[in-house]
N, C-alpha and C positions, 0 to 999 in steps of 0.2 A: 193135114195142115191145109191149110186156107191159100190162095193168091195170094191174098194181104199178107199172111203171118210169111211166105216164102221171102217175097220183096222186100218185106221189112228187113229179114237175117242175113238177105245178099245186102242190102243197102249198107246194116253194122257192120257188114265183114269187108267192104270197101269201104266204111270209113274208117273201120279199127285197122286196117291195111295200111292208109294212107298217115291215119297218126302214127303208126309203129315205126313207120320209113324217118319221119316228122322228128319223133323223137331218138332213131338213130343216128340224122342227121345233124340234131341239136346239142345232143346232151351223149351218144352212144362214147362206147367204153374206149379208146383207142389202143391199151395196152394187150388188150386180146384175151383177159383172164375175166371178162363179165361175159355168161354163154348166152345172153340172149340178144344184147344190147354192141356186140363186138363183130356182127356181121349184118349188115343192111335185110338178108334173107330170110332169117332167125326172128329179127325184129318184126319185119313186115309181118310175118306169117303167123307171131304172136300177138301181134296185134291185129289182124284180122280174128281169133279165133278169140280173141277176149272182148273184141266189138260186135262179133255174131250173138255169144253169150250173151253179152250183156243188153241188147235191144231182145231176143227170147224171154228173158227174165218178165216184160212190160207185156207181153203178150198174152192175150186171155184166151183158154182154151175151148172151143164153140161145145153151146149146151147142149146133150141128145134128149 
């Protein structure tokens, strides 16, 4: 992997970090029977690793 393609997958996984927080704070389950969305930690950490994914996706693989 590249500089660029590193930087890019920390950047999605601090922003999919901070949406997961975002959306536990918004919308998260209060009653405690939703497992990802029922602890601020869970969330965070799911959305960091669905924001790393998903900016990897956009990344082109350098030609040899």
């Amino acid at each position: 992997m590249t500089k660029r393609a590193i930087l890019l997958t920390i950047s999605g996984v601090i922003l999919g970090a901070i949406g997961g927080y975002i959306y536990y704070a918004e919308i998260g389950c209060l009653g405690g029977t939703c497992p990802i969305t029922s602890k601020p930690l869970n969330s965070t950490l799911y959305g960091g690793v669905m924001g790393g994914l998903f900016i990897n996706m956009f990344i082109k693989s350098p030609k040899n």
